[in-house]
mmJSON file of the N, C-alpha and C atoms, coordinates in Angstrom:
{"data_MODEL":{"atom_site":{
"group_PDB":["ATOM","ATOM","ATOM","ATOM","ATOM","ATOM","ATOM","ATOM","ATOM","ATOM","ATOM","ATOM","ATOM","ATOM","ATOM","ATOM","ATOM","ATOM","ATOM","ATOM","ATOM","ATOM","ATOM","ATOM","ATOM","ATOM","ATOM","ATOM","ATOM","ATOM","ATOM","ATOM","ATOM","ATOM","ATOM","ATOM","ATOM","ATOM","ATOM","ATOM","ATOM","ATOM","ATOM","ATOM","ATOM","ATOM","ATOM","ATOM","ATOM","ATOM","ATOM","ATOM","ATOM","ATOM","ATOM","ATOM","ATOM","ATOM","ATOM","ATOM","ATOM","ATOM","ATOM","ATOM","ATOM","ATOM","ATOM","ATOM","ATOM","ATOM","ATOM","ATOM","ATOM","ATOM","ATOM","ATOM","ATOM","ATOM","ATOM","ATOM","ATOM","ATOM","ATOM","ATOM","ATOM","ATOM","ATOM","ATOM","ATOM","ATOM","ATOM","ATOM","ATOM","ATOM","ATOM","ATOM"],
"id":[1,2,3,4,5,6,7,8,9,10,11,12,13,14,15,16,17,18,19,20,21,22,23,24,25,26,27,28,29,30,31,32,33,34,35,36,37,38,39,40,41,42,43,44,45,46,47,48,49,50,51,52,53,54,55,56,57,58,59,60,61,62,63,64,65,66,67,68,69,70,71,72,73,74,75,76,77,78,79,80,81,82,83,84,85,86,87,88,89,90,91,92,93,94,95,96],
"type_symbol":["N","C","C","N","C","C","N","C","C","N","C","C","N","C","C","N","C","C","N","C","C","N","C","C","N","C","C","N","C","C","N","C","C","N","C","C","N","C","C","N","C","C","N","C","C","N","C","C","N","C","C","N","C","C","N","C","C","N","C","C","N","C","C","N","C","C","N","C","C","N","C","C","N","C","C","N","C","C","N","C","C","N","C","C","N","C","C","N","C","C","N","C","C","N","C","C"],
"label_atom_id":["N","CA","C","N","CA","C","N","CA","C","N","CA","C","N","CA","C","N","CA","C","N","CA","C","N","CA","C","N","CA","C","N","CA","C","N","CA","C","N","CA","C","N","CA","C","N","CA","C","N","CA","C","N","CA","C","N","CA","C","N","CA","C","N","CA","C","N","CA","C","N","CA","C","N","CA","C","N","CA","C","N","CA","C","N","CA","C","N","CA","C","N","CA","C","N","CA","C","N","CA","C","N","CA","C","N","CA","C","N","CA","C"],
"label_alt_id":[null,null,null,null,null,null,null,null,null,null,null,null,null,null,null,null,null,null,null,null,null,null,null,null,null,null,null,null,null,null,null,null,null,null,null,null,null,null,null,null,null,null,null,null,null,null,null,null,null,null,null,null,null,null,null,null,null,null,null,null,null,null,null,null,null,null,null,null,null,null,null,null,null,null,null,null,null,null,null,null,null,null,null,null,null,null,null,null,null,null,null,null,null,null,null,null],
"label_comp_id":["UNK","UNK","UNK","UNK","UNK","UNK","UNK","UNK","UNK","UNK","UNK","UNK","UNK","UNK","UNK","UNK","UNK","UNK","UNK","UNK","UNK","UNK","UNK","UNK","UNK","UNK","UNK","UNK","UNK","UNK","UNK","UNK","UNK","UNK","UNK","UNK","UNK","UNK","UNK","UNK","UNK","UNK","UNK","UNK","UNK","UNK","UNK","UNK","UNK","UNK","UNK","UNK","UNK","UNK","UNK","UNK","UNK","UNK","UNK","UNK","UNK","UNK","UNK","UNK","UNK","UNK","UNK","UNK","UNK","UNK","UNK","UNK","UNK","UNK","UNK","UNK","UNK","UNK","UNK","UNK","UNK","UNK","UNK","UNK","UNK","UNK","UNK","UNK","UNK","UNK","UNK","UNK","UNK","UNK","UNK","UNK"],
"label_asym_id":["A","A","A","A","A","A","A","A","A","A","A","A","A","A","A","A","A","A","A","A","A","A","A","A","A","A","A","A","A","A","A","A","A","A","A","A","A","A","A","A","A","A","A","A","A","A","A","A","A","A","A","A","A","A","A","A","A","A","A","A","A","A","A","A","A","A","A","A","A","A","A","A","A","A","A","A","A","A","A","A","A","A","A","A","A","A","A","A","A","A","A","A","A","A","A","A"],
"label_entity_id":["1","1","1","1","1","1","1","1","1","1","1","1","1","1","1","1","1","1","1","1","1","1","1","1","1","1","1","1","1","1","1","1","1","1","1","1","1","1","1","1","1","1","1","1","1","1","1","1","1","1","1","1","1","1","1","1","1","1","1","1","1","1","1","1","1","1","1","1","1","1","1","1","1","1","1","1","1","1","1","1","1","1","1","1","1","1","1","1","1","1","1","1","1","1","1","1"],
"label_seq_id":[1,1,1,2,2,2,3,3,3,4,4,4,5,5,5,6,6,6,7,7,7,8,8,8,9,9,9,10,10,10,11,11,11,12,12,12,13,13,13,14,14,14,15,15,15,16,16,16,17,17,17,18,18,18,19,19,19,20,20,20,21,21,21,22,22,22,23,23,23,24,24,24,25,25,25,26,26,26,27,27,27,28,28,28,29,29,29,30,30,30,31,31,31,32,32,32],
"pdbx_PDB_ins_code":[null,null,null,null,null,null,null,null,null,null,null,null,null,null,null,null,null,null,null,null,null,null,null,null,null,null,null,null,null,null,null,null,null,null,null,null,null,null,null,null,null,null,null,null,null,null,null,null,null,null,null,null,null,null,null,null,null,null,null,null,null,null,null,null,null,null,null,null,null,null,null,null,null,null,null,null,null,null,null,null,null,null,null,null,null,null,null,null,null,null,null,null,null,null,null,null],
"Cartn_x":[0.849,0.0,0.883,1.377,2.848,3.561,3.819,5.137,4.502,3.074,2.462,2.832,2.531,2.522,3.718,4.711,6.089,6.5,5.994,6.342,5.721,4.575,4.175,4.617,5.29,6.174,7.03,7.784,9.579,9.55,8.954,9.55,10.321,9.759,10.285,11.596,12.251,13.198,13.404,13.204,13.358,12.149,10.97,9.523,9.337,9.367,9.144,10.121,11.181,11.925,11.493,10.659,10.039,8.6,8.13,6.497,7.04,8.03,8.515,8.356,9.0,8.553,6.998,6.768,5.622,4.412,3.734,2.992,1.979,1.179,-0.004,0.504,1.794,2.712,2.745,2.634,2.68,1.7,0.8,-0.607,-0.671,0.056,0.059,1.483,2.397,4.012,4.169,3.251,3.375,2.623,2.593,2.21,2.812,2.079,2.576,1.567],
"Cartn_y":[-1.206,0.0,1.255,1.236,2.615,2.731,1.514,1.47,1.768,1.45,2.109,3.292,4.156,5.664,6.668,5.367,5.969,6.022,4.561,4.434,5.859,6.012,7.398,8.722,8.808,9.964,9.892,9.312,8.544,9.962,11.017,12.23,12.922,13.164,13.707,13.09,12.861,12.316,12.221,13.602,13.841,13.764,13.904,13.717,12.17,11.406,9.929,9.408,9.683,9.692,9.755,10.571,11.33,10.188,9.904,9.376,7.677,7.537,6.231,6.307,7.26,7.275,7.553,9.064,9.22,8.837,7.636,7.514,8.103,8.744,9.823,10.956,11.457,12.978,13.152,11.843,11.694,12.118,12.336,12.38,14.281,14.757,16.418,17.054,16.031,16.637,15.898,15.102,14.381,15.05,15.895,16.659,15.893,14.808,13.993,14.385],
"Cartn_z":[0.0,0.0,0.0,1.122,1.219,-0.407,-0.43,-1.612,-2.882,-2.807,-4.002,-4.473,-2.831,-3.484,-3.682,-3.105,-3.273,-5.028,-5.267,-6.933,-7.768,-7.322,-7.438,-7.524,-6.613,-6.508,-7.032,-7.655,-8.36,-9.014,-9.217,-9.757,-8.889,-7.225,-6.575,-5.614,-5.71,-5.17,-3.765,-3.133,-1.783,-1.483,-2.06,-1.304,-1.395,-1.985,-1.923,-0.53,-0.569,0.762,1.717,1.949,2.96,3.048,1.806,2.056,2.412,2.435,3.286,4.431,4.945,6.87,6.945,5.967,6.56,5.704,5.461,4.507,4.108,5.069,4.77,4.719,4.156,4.023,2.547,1.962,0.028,-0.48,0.214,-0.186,0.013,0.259,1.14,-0.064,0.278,0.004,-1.51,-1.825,-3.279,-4.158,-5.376,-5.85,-7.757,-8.316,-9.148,-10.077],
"occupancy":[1.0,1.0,1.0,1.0,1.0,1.0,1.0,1.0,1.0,1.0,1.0,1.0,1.0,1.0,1.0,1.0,1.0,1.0,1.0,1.0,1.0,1.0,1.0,1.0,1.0,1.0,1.0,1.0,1.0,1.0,1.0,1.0,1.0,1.0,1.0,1.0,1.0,1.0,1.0,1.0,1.0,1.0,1.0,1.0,1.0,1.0,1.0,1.0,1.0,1.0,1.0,1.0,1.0,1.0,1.0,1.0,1.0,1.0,1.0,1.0,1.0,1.0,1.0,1.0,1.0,1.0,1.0,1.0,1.0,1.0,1.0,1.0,1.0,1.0,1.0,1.0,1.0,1.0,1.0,1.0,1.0,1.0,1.0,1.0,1.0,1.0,1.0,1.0,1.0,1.0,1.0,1.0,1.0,1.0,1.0,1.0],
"B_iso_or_equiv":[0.0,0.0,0.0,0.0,0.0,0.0,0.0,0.0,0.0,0.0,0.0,0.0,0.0,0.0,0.0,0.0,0.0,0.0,0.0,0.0,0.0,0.0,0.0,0.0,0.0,0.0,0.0,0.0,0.0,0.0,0.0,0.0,0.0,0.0,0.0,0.0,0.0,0.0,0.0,0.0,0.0,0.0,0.0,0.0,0.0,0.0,0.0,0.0,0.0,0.0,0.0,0.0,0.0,0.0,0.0,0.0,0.0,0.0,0.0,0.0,0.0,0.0,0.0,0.0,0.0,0.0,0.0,0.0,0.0,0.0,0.0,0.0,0.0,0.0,0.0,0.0,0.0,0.0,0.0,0.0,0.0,0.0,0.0,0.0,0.0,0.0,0.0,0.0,0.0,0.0,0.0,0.0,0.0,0.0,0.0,0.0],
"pdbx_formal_charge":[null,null,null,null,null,null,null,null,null,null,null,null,null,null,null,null,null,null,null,null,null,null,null,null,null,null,null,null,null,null,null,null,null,null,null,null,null,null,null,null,null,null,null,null,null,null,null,null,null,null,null,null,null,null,null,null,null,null,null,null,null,null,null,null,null,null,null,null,null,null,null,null,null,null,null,null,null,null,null,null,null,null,null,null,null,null,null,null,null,null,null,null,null,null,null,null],
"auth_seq_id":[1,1,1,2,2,2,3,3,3,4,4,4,5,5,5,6,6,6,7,7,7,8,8,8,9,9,9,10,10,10,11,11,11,12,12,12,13,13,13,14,14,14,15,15,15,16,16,16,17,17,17,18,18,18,19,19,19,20,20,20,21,21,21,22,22,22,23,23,23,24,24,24,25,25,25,26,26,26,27,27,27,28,28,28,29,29,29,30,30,30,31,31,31,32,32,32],
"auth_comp_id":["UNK","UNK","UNK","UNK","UNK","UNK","UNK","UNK","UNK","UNK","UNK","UNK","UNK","UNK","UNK","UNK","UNK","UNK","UNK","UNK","UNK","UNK","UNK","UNK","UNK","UNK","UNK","UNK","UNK","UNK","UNK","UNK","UNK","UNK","UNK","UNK","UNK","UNK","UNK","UNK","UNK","UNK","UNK","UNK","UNK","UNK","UNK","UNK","UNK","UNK","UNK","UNK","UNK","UNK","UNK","UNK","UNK","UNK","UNK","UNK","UNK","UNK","UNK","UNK","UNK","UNK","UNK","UNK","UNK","UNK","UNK","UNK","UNK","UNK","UNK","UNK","UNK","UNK","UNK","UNK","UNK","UNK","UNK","UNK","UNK","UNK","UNK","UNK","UNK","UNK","UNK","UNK","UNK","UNK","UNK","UNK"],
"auth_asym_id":["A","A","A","A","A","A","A","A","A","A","A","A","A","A","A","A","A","A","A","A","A","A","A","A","A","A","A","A","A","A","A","A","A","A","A","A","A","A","A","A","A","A","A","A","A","A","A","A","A","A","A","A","A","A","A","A","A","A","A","A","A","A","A","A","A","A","A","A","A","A","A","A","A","A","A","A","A","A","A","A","A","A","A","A","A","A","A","A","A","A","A","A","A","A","A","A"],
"auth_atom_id":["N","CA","C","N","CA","C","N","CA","C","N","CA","C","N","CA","C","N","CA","C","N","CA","C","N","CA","C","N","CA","C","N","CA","C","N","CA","C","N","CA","C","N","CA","C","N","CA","C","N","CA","C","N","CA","C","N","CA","C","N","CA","C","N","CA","C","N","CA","C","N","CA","C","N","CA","C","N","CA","C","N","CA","C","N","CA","C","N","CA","C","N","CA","C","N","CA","C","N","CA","C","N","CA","C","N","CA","C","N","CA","C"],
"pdbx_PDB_model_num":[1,1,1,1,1,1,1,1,1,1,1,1,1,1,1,1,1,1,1,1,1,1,1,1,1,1,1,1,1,1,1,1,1,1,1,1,1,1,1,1,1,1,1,1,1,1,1,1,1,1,1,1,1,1,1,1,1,1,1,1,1,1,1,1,1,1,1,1,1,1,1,1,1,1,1,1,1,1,1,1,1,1,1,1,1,1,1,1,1,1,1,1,1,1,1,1]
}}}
């Protein structure tokens, strides 16, 4: 579920980073 939305983000480099620890932060700080 998490790792979904990381694959998601793969544009942002340092925000996918980030939506690893914080998983409901990708959804705020992920802008894809």
């Amino acid at each position: 579920m998490n790792r979904v939305s990381i694959i998601a983000c793969r544009s942002q480099s340092q925000i996918w980073i980030v939506s690893m620890f914080v998983p409901y932060s990708h959804s705020v700080n992920c802008e894809c």
